[in-house]
C-alpha positions in Angstrom: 149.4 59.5 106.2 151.3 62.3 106.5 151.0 65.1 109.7 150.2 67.9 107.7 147.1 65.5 105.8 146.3 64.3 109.3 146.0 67.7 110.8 143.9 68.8 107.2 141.3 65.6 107.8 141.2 66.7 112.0 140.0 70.2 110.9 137.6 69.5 108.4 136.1 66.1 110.5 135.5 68.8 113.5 133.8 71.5 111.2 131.4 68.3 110.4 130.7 67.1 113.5 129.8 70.4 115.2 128.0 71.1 112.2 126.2 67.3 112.6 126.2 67.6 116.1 124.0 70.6 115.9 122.2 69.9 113.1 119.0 69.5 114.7 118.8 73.0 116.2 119.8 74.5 113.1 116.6 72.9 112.0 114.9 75.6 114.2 112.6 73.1 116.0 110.2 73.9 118.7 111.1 72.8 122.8 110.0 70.4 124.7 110.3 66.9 126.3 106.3 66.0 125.3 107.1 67.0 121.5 110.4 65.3 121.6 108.9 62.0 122.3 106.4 62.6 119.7 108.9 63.0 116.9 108.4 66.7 117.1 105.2 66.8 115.4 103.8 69.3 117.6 102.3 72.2 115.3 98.9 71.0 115.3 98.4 70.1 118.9 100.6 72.7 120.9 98.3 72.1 123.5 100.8 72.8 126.7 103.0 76.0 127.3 105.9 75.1 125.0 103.3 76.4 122.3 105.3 79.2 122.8 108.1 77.9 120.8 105.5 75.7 118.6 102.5 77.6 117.8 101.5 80.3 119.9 97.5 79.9 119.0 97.8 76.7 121.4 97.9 78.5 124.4 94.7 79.2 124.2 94.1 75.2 125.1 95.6 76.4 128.5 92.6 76.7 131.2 95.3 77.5 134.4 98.5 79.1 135.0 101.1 76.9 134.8 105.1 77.0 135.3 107.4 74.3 133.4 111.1 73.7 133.2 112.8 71.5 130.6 116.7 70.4 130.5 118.5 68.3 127.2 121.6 66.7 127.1 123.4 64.8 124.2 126.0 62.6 123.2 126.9 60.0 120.6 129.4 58.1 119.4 131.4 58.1 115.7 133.5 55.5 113.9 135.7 56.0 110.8 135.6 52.9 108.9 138.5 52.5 106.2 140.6 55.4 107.6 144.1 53.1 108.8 145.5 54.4 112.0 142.3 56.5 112.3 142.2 57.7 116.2 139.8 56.8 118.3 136.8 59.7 118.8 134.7 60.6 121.8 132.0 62.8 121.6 130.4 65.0 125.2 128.0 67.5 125.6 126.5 69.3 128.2 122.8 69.8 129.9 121.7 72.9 128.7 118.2 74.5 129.6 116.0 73.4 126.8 113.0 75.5 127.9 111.4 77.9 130.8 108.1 79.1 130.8 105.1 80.7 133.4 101.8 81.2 131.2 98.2 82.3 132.6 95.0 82.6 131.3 92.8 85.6 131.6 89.7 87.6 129.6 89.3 90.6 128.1 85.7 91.3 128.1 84.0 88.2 126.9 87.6 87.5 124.8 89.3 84.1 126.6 93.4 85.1 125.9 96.4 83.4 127.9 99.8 85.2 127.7 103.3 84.1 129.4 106.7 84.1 128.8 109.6 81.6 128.3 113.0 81.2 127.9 114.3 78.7 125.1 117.5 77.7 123.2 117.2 78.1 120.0 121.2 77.0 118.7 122.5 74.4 121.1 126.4 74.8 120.0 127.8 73.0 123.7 129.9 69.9 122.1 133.4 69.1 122.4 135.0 66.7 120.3 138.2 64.6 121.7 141.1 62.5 119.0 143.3 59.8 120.7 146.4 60.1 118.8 149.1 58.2 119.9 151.3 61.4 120.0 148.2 62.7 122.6 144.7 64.2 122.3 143.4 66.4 120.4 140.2 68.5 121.3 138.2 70.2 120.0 135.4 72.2 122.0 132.5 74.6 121.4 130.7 76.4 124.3 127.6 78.4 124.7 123.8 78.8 122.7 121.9 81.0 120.9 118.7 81.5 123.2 115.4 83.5 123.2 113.2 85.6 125.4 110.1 84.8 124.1 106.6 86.6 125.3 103.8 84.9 124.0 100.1 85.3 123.6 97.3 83.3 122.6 93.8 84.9 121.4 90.5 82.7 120.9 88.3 84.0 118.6 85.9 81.6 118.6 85.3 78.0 119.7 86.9 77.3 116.0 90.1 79.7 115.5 92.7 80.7 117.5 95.6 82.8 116.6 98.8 84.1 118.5 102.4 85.7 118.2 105.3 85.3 120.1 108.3 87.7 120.1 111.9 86.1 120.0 114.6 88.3 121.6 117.6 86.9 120.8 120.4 86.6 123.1 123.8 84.4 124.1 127.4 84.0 123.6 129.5 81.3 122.3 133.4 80.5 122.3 135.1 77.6 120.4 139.3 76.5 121.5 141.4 73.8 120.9 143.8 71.8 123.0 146.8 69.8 122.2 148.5 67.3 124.0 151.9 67.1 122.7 151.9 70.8 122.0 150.3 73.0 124.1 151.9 76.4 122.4 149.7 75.5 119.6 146.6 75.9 121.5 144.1 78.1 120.8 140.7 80.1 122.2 138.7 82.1 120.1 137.3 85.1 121.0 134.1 85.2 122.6 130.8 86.2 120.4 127.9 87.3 121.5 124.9 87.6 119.9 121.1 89.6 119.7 118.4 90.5 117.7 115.0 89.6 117.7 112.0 87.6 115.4 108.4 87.3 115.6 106.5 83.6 114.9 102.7 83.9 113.7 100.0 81.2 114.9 96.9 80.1 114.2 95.0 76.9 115.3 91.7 75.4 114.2 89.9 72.8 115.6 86.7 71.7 113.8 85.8 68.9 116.0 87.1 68.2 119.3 88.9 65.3 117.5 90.9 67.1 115.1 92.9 70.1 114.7 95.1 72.2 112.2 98.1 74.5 113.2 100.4 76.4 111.5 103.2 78.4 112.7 105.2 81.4 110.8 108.5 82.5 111.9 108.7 85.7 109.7 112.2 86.9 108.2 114.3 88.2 111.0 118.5 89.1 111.7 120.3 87.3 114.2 123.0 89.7 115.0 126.5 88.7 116.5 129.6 90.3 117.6 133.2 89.8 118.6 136.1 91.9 119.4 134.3 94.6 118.6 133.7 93.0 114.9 130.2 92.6 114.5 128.1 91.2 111.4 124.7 89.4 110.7 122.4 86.3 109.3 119.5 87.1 107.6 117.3 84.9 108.5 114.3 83.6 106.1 110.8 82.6 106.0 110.3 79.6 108.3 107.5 77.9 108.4 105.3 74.5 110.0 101.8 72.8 109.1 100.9 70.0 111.5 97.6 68.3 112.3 96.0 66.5 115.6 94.0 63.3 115.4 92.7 62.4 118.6 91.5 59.1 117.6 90.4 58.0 120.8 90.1 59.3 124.3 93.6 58.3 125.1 94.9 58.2 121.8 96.6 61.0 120.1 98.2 61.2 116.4 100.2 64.1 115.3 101.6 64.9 111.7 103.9 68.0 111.1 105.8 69.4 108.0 108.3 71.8 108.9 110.5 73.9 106.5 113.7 75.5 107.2 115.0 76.6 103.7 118.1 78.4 104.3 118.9 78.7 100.7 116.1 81.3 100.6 118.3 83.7 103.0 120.3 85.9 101.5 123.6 84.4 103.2 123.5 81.3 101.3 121.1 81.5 98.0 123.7 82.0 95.7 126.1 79.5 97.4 127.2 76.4 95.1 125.9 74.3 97.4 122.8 76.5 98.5 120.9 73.4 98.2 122.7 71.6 101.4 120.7 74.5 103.0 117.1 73.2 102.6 116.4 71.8 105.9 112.8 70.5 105.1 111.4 67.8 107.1 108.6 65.1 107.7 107.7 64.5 111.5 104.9 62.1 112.8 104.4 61.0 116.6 101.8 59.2 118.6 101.0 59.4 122.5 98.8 56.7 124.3 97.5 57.8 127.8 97.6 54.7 130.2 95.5 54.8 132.9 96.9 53.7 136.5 94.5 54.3 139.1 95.1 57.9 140.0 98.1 58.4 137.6 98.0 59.3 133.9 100.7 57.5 132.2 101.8 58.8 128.7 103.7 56.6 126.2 105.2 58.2 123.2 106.7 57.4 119.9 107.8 59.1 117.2 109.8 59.8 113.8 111.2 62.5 111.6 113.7 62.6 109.0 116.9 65.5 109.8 118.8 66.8 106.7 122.1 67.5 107.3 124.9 69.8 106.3 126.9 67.2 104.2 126.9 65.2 101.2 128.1 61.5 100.4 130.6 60.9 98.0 128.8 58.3 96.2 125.8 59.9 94.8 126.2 63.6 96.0 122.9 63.7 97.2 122.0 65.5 100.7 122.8 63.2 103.7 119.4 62.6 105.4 118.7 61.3 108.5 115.9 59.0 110.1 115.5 60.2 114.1 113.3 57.8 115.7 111.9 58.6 119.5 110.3 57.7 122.3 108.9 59.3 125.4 107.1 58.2 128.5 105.6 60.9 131.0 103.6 60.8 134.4 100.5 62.8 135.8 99.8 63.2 139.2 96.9 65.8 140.5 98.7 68.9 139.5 102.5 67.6 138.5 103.6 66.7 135.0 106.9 65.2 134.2 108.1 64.1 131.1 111.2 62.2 129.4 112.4 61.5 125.9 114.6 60.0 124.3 116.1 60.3 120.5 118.2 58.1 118.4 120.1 59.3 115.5 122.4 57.1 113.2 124.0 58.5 110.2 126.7 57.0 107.6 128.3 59.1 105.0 130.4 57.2 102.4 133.9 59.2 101.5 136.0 58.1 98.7 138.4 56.3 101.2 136.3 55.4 104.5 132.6 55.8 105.7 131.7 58.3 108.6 129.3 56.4 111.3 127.9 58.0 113.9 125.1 57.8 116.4 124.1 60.8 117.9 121.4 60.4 121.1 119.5 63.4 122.5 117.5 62.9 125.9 115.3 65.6 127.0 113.5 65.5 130.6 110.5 68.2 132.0 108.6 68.9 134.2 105.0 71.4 134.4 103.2 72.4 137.6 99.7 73.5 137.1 98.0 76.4 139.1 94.7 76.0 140.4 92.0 73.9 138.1 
């Protein structure tokens, strides 16, 4: 192969895996360690302060003030199958702070309301892709997040509906270079962007029965704004929306089901795009939690499942590459202290016309919540 094809196939293989590699946060998913072990299906129980990035009517399920911190790190691993003399690839990441939050309850008059505030990344673009060439590496490295400021509020209206809203102010910076081995004069660091704006998600919560409960969340249309060298430009964002239900089937057993949409073909950005419908990001989440009992521990144990459409199509059928994310999650509870882990898995293959792109992507996602008083 010659270098000027080689260099053409090490571009356009980094534009995929950044755009892989972040797939799921383009996806616009809530936070959390406790929804990440449950597949994410979190819309209809959103029963613990990351409600704030789930549903916001959930807080109302909070009875104390609380405080919670959660971290997330991924990495993964990719093989080019049919490519000859294909370089080997390594793929790192970094921890990033998934989630901060402090939330409290209080009443207005006979009204039961709990507010608080969080921090949470929204866009997750820390990755760094590395080539082995035998002429030297290649790299290839993103840095930085989209993040919110979110204050939150929950509202009970009565022992049936809750609703809430949670303000998003946007903020963070990113910066993507490149470093070459055998030629450093060809190396090269973008300019620094920075970005702002702000959105505003709609919740409501019911709960007919102390055994089951509908959620839905509303991220209405928004503009995330970003600049660089004084350049600066925007993406409309569209309608996002989630349904979820809650099945607690059993003390200690709970089932979740959420449907999440994230159509960017609806945004102005992409709809008349020739491949505006790469841009439907629309998937299926479902997660269970079982609550073993250990003399004066709570132990959770989580599972879960959702499918993650990507930003690429295989050659064979042209149809939208979709991936199956299975997780699992295990916490503990002790008196006032809640920790939890996850852990995700994430294989995908995409068949070129001359090789197959494999890849395992893994995402793990640790917490932990101290609780205020009883």
């Amino acid at each position: 192969m010659s270098k000027k094809l080689t260099t053409f196939f090490v571009f356009v293989l980094s534009i995929l895996f950044m755009g892989l590699l972040n797939a799921q946060d383009l996806n616009f998913t809530g936070n959390g360690a406790r929804s990440a072990g449950m597949g994410n299906a979190f819309t209809g129980v959103a029963d613990d302060a990351t409600a704030m990035s789930w549903n916001s009517a959930g807080l109302t399920q909070l009875y104390a003030m609380e405080a919670s911190a959660v971290t997330r790190f991924g990495f993964g691993s990719i093989k080019l199958d049919g490519w000859d003399d294909a370089p080997a690839i390594d793929l790192k990441s970094r921890f990033q702070i998934n989630f901060l939050s402090f939330a409290m309850p209080f009443k207005v008059g006979s009204m039961t309301l709990v507010g608080g505030i969080a921090y949470r990344t929204l866009f997750d673009f820390n990755n760094e892709v590395i080539y082995h060439f035998d002429s030297g590496d290649e790299t290839y490295k993103y840095e930085g997040a989209v993040g919110a400021i979110t204050p939150a509020i929950g509202i009970k209206i009565n022992d049936m509906i809750s609703v809430g809203a949670a303000l998003n102010i946007y903020t963070g910076s990113s910066k993507y270079s490149e470093t070459y081995q055998n030629d450093p004069s060809s190396d090269y660091t973008g300019a620094k962007e920075s970005y702002s704006g702000s959105g505003l998600d709609i919740g409501v919560l019911i709960k007919p029965t102390d055994k089951f409960s509908i959620g839905g969340n509303f991220n209405l249309p928004n503009k995330l704004k970003y600049e660089s060298e004084g350049n600066s430009d925007e993406l409309k964002v569209p309608l996002f929306y989630s349904v979820g239900v809650g099945y607690r089937a059993t003390d200690q057993l709970l089932i979740a089901v959420d449907y999440q949409s994230h159509d960017w073909s609806k945004s102005d950005d992409f709809k008349d795009a020739s491949n505006a419908d790469l841009f439907k990001l629309n998937s299926l989440h479902l997660g269970v939690e079982y609550l073993l009992m250990k003399g004066n521990a709570v132990i959770p144990l989580r599972a879960g499942f959702y499918t993650n459409p990507l930003f690429a199509t295989s050659d064979n059928d042209g149809n939208q590459v979709v991936d199956n994310v299975l997780t699992l999650g295990v916490g503990l509870i002790m008196n006032s202290i809640v920790i939890d882990g996850a852990f995700e898995m994430e294989p995908t293959t995409i068949k070129y016309d001359s090789y197959d792109f494999k890849q395992s992507f893994y995402r793990t996602t640790i917490g932990a919540t101290i609780h205020f008083g009883n």
